[in-house]
KEDREN-953963 format. One record per residue (C-alpha): x, y, z; residue number from 0; chain. Coordinates in Angstrom, 2 decimals. Each point is the difference from the previous one (the first is absolute). Layout:
<nodes>
+---------+---------+---------+-----+-------+
|      xx |      yy |      zz |  nr | kette |
+---------+---------+---------+-----+-------+
|       X |       Y |       Z | NUM |     A |
...
+---------+---------+---------+-----+-------+
</nodes>
This chain:
<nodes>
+---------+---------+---------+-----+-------+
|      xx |      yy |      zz |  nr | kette |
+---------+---------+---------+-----+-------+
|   -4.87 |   -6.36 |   40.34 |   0 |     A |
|   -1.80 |    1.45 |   -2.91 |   1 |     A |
|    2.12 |    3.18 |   -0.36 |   2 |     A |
|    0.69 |    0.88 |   -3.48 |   3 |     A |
|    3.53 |   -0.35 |   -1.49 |   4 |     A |
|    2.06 |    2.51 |   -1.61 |   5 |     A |
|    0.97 |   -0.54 |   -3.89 |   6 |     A |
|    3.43 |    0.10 |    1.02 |   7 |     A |
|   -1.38 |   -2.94 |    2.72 |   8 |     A |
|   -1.68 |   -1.77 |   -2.94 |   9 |     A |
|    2.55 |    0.10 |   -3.50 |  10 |     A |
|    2.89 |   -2.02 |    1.71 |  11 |     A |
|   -2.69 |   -2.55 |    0.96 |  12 |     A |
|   -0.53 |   -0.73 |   -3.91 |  13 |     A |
|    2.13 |   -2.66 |   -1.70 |  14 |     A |
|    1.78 |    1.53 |   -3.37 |  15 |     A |
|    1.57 |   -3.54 |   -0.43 |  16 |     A |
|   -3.00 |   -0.36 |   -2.98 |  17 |     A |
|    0.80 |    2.98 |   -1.63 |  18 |     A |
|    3.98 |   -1.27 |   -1.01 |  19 |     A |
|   -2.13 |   -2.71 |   -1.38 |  20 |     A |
|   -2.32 |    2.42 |   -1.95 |  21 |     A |
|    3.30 |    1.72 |   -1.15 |  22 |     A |
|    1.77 |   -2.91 |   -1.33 |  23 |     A |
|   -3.12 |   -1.42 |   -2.21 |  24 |     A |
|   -0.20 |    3.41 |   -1.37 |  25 |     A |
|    3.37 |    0.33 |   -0.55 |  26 |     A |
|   -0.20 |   -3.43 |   -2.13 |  27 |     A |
|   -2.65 |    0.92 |   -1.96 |  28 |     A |
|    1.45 |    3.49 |   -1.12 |  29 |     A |
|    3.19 |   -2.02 |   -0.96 |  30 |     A |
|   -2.48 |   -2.91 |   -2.01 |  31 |     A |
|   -1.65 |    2.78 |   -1.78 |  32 |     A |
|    3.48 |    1.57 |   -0.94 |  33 |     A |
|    1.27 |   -3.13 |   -1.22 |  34 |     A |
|   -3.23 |   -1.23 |   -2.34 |  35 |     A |
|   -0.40 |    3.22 |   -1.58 |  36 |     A |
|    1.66 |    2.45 |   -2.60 |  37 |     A |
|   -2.22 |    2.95 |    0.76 |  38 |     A |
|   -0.91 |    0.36 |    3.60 |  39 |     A |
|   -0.97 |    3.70 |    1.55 |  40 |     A |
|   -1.22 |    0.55 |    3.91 |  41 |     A |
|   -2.83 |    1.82 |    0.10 |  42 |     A |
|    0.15 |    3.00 |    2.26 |  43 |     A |
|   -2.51 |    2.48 |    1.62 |  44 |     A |
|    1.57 |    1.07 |    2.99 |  45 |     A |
|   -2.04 |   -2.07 |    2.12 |  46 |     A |
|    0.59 |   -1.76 |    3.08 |  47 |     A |
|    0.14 |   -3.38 |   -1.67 |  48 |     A |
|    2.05 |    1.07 |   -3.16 |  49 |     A |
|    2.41 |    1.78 |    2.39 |  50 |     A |
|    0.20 |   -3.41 |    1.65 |  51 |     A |
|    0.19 |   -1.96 |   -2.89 |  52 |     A |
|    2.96 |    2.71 |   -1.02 |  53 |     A |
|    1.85 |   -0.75 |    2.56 |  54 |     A |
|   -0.05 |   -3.60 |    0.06 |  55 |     A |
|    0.84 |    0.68 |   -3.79 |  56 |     A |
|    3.06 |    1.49 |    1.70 |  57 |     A |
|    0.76 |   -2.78 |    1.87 |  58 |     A |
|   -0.25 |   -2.49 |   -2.65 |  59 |     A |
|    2.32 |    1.63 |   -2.86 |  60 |     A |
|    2.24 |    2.80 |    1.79 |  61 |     A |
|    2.91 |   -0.61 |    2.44 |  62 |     A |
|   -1.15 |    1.28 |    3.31 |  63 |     A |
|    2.09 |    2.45 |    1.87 |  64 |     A |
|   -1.65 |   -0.23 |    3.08 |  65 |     A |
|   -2.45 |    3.09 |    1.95 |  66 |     A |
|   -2.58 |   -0.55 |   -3.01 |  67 |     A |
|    3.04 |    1.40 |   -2.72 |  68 |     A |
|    0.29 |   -2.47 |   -3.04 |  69 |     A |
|    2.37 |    0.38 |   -2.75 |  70 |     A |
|   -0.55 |   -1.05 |   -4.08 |  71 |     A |
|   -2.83 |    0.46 |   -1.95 |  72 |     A |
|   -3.58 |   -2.21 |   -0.44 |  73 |     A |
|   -0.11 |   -2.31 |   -3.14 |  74 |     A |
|   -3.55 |    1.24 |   -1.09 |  75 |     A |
|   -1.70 |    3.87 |    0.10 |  76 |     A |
|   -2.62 |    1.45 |    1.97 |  77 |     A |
|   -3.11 |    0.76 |   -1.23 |  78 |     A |
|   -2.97 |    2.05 |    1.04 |  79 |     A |
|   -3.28 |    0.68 |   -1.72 |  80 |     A |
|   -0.92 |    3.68 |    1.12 |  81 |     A |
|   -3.82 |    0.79 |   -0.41 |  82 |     A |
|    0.80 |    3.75 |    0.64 |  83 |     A |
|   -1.97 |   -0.42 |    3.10 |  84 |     A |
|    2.76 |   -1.58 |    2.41 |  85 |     A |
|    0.59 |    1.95 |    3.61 |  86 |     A |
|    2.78 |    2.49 |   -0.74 |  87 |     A |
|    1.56 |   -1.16 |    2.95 |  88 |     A |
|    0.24 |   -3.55 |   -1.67 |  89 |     A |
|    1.66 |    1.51 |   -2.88 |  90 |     A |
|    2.56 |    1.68 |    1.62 |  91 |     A |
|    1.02 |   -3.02 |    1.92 |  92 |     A |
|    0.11 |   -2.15 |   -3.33 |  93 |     A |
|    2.22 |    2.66 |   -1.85 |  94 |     A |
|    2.43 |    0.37 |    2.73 |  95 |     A |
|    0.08 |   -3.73 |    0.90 |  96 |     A |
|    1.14 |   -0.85 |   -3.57 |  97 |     A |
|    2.39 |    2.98 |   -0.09 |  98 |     A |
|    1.33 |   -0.87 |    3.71 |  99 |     A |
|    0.56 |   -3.94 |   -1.94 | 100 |     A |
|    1.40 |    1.06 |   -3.08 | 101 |     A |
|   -2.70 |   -2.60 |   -1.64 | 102 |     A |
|   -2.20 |    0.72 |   -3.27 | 103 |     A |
|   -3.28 |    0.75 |   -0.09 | 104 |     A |
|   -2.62 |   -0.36 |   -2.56 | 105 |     A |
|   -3.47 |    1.99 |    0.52 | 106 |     A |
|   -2.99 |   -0.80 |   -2.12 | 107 |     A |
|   -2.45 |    3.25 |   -0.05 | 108 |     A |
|   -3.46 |   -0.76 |    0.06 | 109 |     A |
|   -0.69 |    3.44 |   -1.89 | 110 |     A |
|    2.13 |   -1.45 |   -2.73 | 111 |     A |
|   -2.52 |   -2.47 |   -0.12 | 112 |     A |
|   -2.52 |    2.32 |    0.18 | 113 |     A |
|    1.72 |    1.93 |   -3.49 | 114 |     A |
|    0.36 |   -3.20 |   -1.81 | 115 |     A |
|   -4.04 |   -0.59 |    0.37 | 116 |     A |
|    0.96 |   -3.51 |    1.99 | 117 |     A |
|   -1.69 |    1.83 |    2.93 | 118 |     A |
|   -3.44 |    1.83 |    0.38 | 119 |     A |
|   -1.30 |    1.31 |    3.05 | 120 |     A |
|   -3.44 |    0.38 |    0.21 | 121 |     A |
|    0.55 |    3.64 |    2.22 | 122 |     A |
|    2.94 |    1.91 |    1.17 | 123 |     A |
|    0.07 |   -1.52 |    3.47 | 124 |     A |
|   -0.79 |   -3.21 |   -1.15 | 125 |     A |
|    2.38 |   -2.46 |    2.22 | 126 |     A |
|    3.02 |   -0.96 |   -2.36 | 127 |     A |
|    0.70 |   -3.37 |    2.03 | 128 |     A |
|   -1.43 |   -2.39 |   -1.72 | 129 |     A |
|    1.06 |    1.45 |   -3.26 | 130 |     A |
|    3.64 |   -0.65 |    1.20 | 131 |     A |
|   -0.23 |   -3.28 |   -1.47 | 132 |     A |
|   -0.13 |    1.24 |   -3.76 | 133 |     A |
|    3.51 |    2.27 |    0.64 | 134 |     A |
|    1.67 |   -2.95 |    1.83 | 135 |     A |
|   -0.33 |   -1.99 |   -2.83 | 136 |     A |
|    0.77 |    1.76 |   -2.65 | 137 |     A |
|    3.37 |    1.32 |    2.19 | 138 |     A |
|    0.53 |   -3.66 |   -0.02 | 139 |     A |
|   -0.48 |   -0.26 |   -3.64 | 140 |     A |
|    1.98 |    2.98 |   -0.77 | 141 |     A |
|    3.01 |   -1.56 |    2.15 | 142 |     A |
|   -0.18 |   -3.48 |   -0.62 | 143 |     A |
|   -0.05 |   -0.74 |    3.58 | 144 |     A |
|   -0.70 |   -3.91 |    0.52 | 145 |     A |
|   -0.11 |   -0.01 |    3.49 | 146 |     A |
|   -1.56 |    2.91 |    1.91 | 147 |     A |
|    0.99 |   -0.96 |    4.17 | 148 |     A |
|   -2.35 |    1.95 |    2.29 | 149 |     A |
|   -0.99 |    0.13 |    3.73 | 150 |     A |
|   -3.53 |   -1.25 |    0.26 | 151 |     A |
|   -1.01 |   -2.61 |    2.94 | 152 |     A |
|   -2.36 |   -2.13 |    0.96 | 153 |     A |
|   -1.08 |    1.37 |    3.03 | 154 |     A |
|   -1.61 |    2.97 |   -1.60 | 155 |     A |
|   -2.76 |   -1.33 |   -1.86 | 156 |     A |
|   -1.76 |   -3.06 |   -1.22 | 157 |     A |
|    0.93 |   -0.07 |   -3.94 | 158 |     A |
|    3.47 |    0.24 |    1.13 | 159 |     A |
|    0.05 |   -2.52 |    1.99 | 160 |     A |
|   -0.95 |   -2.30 |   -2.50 | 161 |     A |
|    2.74 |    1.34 |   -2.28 | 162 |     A |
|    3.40 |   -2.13 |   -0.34 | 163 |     A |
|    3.02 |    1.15 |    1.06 | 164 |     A |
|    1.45 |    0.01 |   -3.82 | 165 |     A |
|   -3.21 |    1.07 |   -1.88 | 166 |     A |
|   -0.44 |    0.09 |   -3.66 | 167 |     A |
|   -1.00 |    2.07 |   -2.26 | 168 |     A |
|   -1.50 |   -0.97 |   -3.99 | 169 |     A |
|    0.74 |    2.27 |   -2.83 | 170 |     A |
|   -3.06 |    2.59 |    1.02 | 171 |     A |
|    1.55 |    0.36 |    3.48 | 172 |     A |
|   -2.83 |   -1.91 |    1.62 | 173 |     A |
|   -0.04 |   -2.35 |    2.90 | 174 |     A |
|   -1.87 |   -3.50 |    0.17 | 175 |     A |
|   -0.79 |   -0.81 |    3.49 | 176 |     A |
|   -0.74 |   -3.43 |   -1.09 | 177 |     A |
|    2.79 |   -0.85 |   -2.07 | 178 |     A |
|    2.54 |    0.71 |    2.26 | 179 |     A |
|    3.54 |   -1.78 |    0.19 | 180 |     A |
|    0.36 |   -2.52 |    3.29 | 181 |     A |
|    3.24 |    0.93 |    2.27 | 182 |     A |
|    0.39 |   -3.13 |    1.73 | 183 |     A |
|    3.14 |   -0.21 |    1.91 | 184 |     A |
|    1.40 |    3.54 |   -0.96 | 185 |     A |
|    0.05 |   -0.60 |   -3.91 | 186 |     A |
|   -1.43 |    2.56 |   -2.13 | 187 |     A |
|   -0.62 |   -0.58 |   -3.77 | 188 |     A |
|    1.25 |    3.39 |   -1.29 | 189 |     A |
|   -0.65 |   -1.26 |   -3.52 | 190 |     A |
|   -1.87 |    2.81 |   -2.39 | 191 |     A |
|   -0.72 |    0.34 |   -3.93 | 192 |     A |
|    1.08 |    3.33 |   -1.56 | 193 |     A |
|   -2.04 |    2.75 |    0.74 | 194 |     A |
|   -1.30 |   -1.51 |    3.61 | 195 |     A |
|    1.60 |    1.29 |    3.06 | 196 |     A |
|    0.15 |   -1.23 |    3.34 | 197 |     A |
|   -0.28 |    1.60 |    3.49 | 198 |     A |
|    1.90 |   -0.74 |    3.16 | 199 |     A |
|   -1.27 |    0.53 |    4.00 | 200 |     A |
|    2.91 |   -0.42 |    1.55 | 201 |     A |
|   -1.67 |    0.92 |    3.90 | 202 |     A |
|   -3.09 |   -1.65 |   -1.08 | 203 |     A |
|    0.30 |   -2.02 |    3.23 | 204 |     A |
|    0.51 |    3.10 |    2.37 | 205 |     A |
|   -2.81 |    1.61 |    2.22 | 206 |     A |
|   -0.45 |    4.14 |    0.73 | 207 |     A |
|    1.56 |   -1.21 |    3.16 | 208 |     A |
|    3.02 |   -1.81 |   -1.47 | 209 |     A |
|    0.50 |    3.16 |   -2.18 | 210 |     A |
|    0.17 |    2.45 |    2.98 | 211 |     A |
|    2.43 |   -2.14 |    1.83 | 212 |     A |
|    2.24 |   -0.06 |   -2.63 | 213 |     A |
|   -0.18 |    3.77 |   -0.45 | 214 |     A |
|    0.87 |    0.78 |    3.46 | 215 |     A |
|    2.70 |   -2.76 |   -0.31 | 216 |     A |
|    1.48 |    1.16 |   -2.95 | 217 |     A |
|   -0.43 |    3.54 |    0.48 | 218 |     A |
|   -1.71 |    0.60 |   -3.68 | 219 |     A |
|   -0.49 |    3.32 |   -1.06 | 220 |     A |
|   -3.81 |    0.46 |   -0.64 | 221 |     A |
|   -2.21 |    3.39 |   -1.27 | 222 |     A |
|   -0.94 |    2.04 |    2.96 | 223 |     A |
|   -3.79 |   -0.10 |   -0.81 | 224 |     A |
|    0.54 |   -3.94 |    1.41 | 225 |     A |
|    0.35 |    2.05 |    3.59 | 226 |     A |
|   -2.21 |    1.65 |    2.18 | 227 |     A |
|   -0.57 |    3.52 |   -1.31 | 228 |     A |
|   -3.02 |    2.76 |   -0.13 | 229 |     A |
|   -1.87 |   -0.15 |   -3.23 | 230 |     A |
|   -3.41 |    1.72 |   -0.65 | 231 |     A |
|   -2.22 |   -2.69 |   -1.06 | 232 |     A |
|   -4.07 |   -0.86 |   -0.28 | 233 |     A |
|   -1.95 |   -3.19 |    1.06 | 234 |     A |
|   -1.74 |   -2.16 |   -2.35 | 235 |     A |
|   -1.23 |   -3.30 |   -0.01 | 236 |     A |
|    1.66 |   -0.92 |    2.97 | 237 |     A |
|    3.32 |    1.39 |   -1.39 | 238 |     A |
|    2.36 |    3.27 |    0.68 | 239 |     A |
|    0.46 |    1.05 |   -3.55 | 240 |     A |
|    2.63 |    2.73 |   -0.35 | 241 |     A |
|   -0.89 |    3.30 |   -1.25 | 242 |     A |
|    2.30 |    0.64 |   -3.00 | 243 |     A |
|   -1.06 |    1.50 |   -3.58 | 244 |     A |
|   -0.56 |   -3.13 |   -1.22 | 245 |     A |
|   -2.15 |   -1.17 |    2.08 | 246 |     A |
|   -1.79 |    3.15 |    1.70 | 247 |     A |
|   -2.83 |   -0.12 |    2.81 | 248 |     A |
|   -3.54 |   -0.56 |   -1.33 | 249 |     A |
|   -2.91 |    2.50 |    0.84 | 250 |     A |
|   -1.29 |   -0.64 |    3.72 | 251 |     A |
|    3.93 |   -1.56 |    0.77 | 252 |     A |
|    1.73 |    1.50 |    3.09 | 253 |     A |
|    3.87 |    0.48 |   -0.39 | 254 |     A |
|    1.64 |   -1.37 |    3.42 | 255 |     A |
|    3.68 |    0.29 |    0.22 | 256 |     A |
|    0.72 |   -3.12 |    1.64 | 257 |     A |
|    3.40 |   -1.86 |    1.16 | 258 |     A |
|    0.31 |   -2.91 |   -2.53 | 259 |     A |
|    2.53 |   -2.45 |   -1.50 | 260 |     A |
|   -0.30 |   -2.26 |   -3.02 | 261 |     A |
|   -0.23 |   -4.12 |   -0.14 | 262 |     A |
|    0.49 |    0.34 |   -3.74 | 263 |     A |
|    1.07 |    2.34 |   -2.53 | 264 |     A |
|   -1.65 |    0.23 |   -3.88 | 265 |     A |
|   -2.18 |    2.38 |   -1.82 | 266 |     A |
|   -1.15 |    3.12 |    2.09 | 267 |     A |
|   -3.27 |   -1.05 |   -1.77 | 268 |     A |
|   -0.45 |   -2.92 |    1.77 | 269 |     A |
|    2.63 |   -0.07 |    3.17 | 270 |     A |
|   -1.02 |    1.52 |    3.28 | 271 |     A |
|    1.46 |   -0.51 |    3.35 | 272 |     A |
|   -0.79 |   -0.80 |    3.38 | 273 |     A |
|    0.12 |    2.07 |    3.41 | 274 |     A |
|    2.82 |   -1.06 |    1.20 | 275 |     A |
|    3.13 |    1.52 |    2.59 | 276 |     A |
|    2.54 |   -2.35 |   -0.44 | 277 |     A |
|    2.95 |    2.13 |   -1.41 | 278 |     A |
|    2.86 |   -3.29 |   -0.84 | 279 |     A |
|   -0.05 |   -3.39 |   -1.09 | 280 |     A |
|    0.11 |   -1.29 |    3.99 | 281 |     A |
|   -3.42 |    1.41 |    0.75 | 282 |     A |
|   -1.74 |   -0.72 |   -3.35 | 283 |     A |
|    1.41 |   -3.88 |    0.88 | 284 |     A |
|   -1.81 |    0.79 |    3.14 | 285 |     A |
|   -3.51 |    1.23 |   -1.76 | 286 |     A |
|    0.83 |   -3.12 |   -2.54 | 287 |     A |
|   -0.59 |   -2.70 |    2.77 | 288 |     A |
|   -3.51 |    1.40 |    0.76 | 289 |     A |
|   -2.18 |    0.89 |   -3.11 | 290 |     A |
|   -2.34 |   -2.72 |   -1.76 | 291 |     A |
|   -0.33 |    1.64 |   -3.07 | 292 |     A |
|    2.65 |   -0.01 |   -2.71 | 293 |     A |
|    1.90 |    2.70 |   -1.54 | 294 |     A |
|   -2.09 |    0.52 |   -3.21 | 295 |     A |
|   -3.50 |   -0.93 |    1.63 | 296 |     A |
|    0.72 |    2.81 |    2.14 | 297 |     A |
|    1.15 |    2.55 |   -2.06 | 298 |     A |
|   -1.26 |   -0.56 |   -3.52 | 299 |     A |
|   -2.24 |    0.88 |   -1.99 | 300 |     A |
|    0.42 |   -1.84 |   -3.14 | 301 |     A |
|   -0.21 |   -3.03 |    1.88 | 302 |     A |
|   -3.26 |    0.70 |    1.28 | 303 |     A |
|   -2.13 |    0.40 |   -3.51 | 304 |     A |
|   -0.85 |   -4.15 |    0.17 | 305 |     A |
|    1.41 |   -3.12 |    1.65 | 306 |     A |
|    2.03 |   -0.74 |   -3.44 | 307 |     A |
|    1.30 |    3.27 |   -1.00 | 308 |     A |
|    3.79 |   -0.61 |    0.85 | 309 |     A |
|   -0.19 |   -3.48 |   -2.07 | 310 |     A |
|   -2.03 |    1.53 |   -2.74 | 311 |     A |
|    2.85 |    2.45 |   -0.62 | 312 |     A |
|    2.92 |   -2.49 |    0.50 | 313 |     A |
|   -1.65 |   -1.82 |   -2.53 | 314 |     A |
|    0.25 |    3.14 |   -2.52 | 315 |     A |
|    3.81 |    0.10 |    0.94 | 316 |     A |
|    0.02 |    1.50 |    3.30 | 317 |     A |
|    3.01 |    0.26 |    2.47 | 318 |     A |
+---------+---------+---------+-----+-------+
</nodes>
């Protein structure tokens, strides 16, 4: 009676029917933030949630040709803030996504940053991921970008989940926690002054789970390093931090080459993975419906330096 059940057993058991209604109130947002603003841009790592924000970008402004083909072009670019420290395999998959959609894509460079003197790094191998925040807004600047749309939710960590769906931004970039806009009944004040900004969430609502369902329904193309693969890595603090040359083994650290996948994708700083053999979207769904810790308290390191580090960089203008 207690015999385990197969994934294939388990998957059709799950109702989807929420996810079409996921879909559609991202779909409206997307299409609100289009229409109240001149200057909108989607930001885009190559992550699973801007990948799934991308394509419900697709859905919202292209004519869709059916088999996950859509014809026309978005109304806003794609931007990316590379630290110089992002997987290689992540920035292959961004380059040839954008090529593959004929969209256009603005990079800010961290080390240009770095040139101008807006960015100082205490040591070589200093992690660059909170210093994102300085090269994201002066992209932003250098654009004119009013609305930057991105793929953040709820689910993954307490500051966010505080955060409105349409969150803005004053003329420094900075977030108020406590002088956020109400959205009662699904209206969003999208009013700014010049210079302020404002920043939309358009999954904010969606769990990991939610966002693995949809992948394997929609067939998304992800980065492979989102997979079960080999990768020589040490453990620290509880964590399987990969062995790369920004972040080499200490003295005393063992190199294991382990079979791993990643919950999340950022800085190679600050991103490690988790041992893992699920190898699609179908068996990570599976592995979704068990864990108790979330994406970025499991695989993060930035997260873990205090209880308010994610808000206390929001507040300087994070994502």
């Amino acid at each position: 009676m207690n015999a385990p059940a197969s994934i294939d057993q388990l998957l059709p058991e799950l109702d989807h029917r929420h996810l079409d209604w996921l879909e559609e109130e991202a779909i409206f947002i997307l299409r609100e933030a289009v229409a109240a603003f001149e200057r909108p841009a989607l930001l885009f790592s190559g992550g699973k949630d801007s990948c799934v924000v991308l394509r419900l970008a697709e859905k919202a402004f292209k004519n869709h040709l059916g088999n996950g083909v859509f014809k026309g072009r978005l109304p806003f670019p794609l931007v990316h803030v590379d630290t110089g420290h992002n997987f290689p395999e992540v920035i292959e998959f961004r380059d040839r996504r954008v090529t593959e959609m004929g969209e256009r894509l603005v990079v800010g460079h961290l080390e240009d940053s770095m040139k101008r003197g807006t960015i100082r790094l205490a040591h070589p191998l200093e992690s660059r991921n909170g210093h994102q925040t300085v090269t994201l807004l002066e992209t932003i600047e250098e654009h004119r970008f009013d609305l930057m749309i991105g793929g953040a939710r709820r689910d993954e960590e307490k500051a966010r989940a505080k955060e409105r769906i349409f969150s803005h931004r004053d003329s420094f970039g900075q977030w108020q926690p406590k002088e956020q806009r109400p959205e009662l009944w699904t209206l969003f004040n999208t009013r700014i002054r010049p210079g302020e900004h404002m920043r939309a969430f358009p999954i904010s609502n969606w769990t990991e789970l939610d966002v693995w369902l949809y992948i394997a329904r929609e067939n998304i193309p992800l980065p492979s390093l989102y997979y079960a693969h080999d990768r020589e890595v040490v453990r620290r603090k509880g964590l399987l931090v990969p062995v790369t040359e920004v972040t080499p083994p200490q003295s005393g650290e063992t190199v294991e080459t382990v079979q791993v996948r990643f919950r999340t994708v950022g800085d190679m700083t600050c991103t490690c993975p988790v041992e893992s053999p699920a190898a699609n979207a179908v068996e990570i769904v599976a592995e979704t419906l068990k864990v108790t810790v979330s994406e970025r308290g499991a695989t993060r390191m930035d997260d873990r330096t205090s209880d308010a580090s994610m808000e206390r960089r929001k507040k300087e203008g994070y994502f």
